[in-house]
TORFI-695636 format. One record per residue (C-alpha): residue in three letters; z, x, y. Coordinates in Angstrom, 3 decimals, decimal comma. Example, Ala and Ser with C-alpha at 12.3 -4.5 7.8 and 13.67 -1.06 7.14 Angstrom:
code; pz; px; py
ala; 7,800; 12,300; -4,500
ser; 7,140; 13,670; -1,060
//
This chain:
code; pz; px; py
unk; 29,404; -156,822; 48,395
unk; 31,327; -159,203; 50,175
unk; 29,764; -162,687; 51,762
unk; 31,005; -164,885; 54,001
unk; 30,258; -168,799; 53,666
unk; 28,066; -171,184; 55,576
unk; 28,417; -170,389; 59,250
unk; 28,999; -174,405; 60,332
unk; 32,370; -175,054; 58,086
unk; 34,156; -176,855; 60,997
unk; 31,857; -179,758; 61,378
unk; 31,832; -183,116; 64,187
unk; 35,599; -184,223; 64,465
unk; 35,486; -187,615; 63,190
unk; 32,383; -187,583; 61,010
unk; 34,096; -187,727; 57,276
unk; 32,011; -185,251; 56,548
unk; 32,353; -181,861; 54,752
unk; 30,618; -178,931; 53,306
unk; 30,812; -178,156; 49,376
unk; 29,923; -174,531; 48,090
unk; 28,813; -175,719; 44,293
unk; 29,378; -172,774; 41,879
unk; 28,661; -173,284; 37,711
unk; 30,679; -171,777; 34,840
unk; 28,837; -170,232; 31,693
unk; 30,966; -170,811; 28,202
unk; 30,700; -171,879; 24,447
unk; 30,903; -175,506; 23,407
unk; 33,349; -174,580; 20,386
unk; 32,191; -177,597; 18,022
unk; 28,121; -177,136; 18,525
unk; 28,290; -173,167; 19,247
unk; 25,609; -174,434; 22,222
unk; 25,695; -172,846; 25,926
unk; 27,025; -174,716; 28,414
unk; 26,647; -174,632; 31,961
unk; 29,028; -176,706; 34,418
unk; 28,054; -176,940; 38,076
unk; 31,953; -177,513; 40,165
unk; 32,412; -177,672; 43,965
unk; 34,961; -176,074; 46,211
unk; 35,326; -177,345; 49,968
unk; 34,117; -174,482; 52,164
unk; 36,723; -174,753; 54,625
unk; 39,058; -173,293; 52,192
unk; 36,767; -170,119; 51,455
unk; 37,086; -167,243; 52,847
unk; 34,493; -164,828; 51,321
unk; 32,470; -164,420; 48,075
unk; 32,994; -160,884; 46,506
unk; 31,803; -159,619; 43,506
unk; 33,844; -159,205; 40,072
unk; 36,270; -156,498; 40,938
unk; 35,837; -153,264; 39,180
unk; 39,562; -152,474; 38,754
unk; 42,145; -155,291; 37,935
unk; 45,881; -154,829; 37,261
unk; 47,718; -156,950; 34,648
unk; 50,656; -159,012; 35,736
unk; 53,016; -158,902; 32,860
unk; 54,571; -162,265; 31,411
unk; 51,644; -164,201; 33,695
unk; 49,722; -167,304; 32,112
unk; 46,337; -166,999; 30,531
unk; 43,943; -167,357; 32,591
unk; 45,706; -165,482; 35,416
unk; 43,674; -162,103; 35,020
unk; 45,717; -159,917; 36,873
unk; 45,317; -158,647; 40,754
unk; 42,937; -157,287; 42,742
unk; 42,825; -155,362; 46,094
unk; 40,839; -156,510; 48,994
unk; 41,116; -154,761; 52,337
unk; 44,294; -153,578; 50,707
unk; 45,614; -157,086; 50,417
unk; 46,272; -157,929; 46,580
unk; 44,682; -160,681; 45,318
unk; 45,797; -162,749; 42,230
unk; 42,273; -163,370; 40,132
unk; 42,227; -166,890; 38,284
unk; 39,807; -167,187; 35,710
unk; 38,399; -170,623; 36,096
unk; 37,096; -170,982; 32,513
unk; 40,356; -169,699; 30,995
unk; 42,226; -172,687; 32,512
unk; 39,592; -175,240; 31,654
unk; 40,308; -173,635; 27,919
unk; 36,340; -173,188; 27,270
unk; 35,014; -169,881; 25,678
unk; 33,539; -168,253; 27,920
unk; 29,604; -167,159; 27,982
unk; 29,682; -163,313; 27,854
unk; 27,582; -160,425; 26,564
unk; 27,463; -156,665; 27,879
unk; 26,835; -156,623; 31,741
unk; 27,553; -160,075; 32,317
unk; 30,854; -159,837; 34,136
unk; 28,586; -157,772; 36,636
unk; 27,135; -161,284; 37,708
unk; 30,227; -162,765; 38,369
unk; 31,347; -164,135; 41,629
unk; 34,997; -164,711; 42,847
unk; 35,576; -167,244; 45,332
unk; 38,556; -166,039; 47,636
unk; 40,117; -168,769; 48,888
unk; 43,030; -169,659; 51,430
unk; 45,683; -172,278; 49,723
unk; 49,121; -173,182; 51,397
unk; 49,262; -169,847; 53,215
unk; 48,139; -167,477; 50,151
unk; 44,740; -165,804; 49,420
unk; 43,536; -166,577; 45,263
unk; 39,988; -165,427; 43,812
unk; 38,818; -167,776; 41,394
unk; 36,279; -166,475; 38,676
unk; 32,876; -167,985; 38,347
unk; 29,603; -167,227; 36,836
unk; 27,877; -168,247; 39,923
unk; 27,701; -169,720; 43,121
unk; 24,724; -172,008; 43,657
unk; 24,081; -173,378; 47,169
unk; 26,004; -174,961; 50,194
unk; 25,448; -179,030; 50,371
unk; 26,455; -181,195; 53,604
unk; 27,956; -184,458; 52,206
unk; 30,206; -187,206; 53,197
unk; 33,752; -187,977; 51,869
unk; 32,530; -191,730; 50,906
unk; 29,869; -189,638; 48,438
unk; 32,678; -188,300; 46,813
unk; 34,545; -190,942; 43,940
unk; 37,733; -190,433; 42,628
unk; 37,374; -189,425; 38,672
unk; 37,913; -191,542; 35,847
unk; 41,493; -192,050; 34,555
unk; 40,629; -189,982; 31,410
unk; 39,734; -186,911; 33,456
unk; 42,070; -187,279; 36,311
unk; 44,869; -186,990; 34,067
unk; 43,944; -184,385; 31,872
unk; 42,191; -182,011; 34,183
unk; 42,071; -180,522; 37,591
unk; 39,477; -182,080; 39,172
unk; 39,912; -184,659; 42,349
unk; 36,689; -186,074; 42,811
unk; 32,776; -186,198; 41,271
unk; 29,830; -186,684; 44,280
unk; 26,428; -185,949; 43,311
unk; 23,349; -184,216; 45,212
unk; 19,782; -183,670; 44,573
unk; 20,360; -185,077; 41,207
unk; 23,568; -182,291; 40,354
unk; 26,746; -183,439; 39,044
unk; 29,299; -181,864; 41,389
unk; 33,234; -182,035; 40,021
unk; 35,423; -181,165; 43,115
unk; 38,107; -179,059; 41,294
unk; 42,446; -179,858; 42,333
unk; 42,799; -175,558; 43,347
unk; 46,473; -176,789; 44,187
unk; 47,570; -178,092; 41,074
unk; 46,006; -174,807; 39,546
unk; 47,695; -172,620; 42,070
unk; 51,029; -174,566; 42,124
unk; 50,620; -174,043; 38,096
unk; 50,584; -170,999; 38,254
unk; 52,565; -169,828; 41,404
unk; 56,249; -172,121; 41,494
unk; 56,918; -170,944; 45,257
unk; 53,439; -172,705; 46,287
unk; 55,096; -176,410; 44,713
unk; 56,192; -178,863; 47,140
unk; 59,874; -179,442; 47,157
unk; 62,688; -180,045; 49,436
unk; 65,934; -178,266; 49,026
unk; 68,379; -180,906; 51,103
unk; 71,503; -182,334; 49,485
unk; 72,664; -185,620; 48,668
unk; 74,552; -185,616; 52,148
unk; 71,781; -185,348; 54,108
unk; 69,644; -187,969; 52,106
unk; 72,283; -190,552; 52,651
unk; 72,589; -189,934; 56,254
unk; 68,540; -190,499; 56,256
unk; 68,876; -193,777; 53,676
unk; 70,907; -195,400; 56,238
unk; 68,806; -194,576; 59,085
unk; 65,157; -195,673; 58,409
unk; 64,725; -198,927; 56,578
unk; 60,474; -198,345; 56,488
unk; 58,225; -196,436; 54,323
unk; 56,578; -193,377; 54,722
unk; 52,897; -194,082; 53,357
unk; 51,893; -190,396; 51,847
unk; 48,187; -189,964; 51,316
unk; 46,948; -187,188; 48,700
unk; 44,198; -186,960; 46,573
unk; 45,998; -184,297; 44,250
unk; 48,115; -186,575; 42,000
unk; 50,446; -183,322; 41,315
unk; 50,757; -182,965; 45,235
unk; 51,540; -187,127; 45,160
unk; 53,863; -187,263; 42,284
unk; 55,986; -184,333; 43,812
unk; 55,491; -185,540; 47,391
unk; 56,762; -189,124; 45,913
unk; 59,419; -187,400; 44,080
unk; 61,029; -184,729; 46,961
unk; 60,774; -187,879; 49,830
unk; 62,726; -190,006; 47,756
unk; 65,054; -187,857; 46,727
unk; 65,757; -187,327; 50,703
unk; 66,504; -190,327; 51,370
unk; 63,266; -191,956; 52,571
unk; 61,025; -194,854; 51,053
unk; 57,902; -194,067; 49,847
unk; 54,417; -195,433; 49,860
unk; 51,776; -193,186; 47,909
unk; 48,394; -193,544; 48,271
unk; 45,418; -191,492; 46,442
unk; 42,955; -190,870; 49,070
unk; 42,263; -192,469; 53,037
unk; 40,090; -195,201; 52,305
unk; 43,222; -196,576; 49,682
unk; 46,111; -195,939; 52,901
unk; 43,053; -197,265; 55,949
unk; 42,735; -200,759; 53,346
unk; 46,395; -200,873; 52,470
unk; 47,268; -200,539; 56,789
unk; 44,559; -203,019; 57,446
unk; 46,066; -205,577; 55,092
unk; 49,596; -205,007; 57,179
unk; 48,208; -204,893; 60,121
unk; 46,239; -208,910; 59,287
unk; 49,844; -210,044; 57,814
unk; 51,740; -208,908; 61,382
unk; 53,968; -206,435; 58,925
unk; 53,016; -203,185; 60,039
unk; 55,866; -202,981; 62,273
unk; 58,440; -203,424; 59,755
unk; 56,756; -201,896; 56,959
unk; 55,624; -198,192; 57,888
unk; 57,980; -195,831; 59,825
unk; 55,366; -192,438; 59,644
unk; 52,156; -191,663; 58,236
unk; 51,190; -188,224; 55,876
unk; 48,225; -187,351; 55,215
unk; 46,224; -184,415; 53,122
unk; 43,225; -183,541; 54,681
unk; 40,827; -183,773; 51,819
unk; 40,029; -186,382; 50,129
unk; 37,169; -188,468; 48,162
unk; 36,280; -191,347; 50,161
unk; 37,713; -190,812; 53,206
unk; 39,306; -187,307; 54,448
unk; 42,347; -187,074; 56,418
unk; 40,538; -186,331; 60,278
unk; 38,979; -189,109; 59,997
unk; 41,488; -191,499; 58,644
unk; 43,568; -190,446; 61,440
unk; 40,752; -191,194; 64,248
unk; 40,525; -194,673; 62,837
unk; 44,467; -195,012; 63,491
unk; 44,291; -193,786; 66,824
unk; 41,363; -195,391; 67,610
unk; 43,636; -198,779; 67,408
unk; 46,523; -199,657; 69,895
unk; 48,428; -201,504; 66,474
unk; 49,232; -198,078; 65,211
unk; 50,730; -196,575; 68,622
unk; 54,014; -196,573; 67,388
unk; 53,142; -194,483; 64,081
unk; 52,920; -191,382; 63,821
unk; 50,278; -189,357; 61,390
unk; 51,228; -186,190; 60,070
unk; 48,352; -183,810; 58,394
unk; 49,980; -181,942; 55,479
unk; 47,513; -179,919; 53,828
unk; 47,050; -176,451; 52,097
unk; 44,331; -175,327; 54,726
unk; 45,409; -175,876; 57,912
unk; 44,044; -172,879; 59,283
unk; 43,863; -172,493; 63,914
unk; 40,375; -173,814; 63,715
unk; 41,622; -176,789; 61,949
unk; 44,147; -177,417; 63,842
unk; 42,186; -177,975; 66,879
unk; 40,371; -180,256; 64,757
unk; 43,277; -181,749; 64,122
unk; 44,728; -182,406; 67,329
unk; 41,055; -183,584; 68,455
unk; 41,501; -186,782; 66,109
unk; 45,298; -187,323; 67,634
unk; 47,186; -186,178; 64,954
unk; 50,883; -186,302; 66,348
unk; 51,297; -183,121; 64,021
unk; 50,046; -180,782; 61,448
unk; 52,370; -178,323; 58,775
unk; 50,977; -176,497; 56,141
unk; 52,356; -177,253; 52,485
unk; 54,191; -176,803; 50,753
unk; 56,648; -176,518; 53,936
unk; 58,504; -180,106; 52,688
unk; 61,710; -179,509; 54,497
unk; 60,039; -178,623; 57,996
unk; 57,637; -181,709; 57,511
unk; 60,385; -184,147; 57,317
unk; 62,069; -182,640; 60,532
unk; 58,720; -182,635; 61,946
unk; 58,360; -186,490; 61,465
unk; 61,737; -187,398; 62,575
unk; 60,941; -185,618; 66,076
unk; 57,378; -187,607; 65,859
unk; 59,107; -191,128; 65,057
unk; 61,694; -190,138; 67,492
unk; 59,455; -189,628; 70,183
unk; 56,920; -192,755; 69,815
unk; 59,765; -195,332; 69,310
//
């Protein structure tokens, strides 16, 4: 039976807050043959429904592990991730179990995934500033994007894009102009465009496909990071000559994307800027969200190419 998520997903514009459906795997510690039990977090905007394990699954030849094959939904096919698979644990299973699963289908750049787990717990209301960026160690070894904790659980926010964009090459961000049309933009715009993304994939390519058209690049991990890094400009009297646009994910640890673009609008120094929200979820609801915080434009990833005429047309029409 399907389920549909807490009711309030869309919360206060402005508030840096956010809803987190927590959900646990069950597998094998290899080395002490113990149970283990993991509790994770998802961001319920992105969910669309909890379903049960589906009965009937078809293979996808030549696909990677943990990709278990598809799945029909309301006759829409589904492509079914099994979380534990890509984490590489063993997972917890005797006869029946699998009949206690529940996949998460969620909505990522424009594409429905269900992602296997062994349960989902509860719904928590938290802030982005509960939410800390991981340690080095496990930022760049796994997918996970942030660690919050509440009512004494250990919540690791999982990166669902780097998984998906793993998995799926047409979901990667990339631009597809030539070297032409990069040096026409080189000459034109001697500022930065400060990125802002949590996902360090989604950074590093970001980083990577800017630069490569022609345009200098600030990254920055998360809001709080880009709001400090403006700030200092702003104090120094070089924010004019240092930052031509602004783009922004939409979550983040710390400080999401709404409301790191409210505290730019909220301050005449940053008139001449535009922000740009550039995010896998950017669903009609969100959008109104969006353009309730003053964000000068929204595209959903990994549309690279229509961003970056998107911005021009922004810093074209605030100059």
């Amino acid at each position: 039976m399907a389920s549909q998520p807490s009711g309030n997903i869309l919360l206060e514009v402005g508030t840096n807050e956010l809803e987190v459906i927590t959900f646990y795997l069950d597998w094998i510690d290899q080395q002490t043959g113990k149970r283990q039990k993991i509790t994770y977090g998802i961001n319920a905007a992105k969910v669309k429904e909890l379903v049960a394990y589906p009965e009937e699954i078809t293979e996808i030849a030549e696909s990677m592990e943990c990709v278990k094959g598809v799945f029909l939904l309301r006759n829409n096919s589904i492509p079914l991730i099994d979380l534990c698979t890509w984490f590489g644990y063993q997972v917890y299973e005797d006869e029946g179990t699998n009949k206690k699963w529940v996949v998460i289908v969620a909505d990522l750049n424009g594409k429905s995934f269900g992602f296997v787990t062994h349960g989902v717990d509860k719904v928590y209301r938290i802030s982005w500033s509960q939410i800390s960026p991981p340690h080095e160690l496990i930022a760049s070894g796994q997918s996970i994007t942030g660690i919050c904790q509440a009512d004494d659980l250990l919540i690791q926010m999982i990166d669902f894009e780097r998984i998906v964009g793993t998995i799926d090459p047409s979901m990667v961000v990339k631009s597809n102009r030539d070297e032409t049309a990069a040096r026409k933009i080189e000459e034109k715009y001697d500022k930065s465009v400060l990125i802002v993304d949590d996902s360090r994939v989604v950074l590093l390519q970001l980083t990577r496909t800017l630069e490569h058209a022609g345009f200098k690049v600030i990254p920055k991990s998360d809001g709080q990071a880009a709001w400090d890094y403006l700030e200092d400009l702003r104090l120094k009297n070089k924010l004019d000559d240092q930052i031509l646009a602004i783009i922004s994910d939409i979550e983040m640890p710390r400080m999401d994307g709404h409301h790191f673009c409210l505290k730019i609008k909220q301050n005449s120094a940053y008139n001449k800027i535009p922000v740009l929200l550039f995010s896998s979820m950017i669903t009609d609801a969100l959008r109104r969200k969006g353009k309730s915080v003053g964000a000068d434009d929204q595209v959903t990833k990994p549309e690279l190419d229509e961003l970056i005429d998107r911005m021009q047309e922004c810093v074209e029409r605030l100059s």
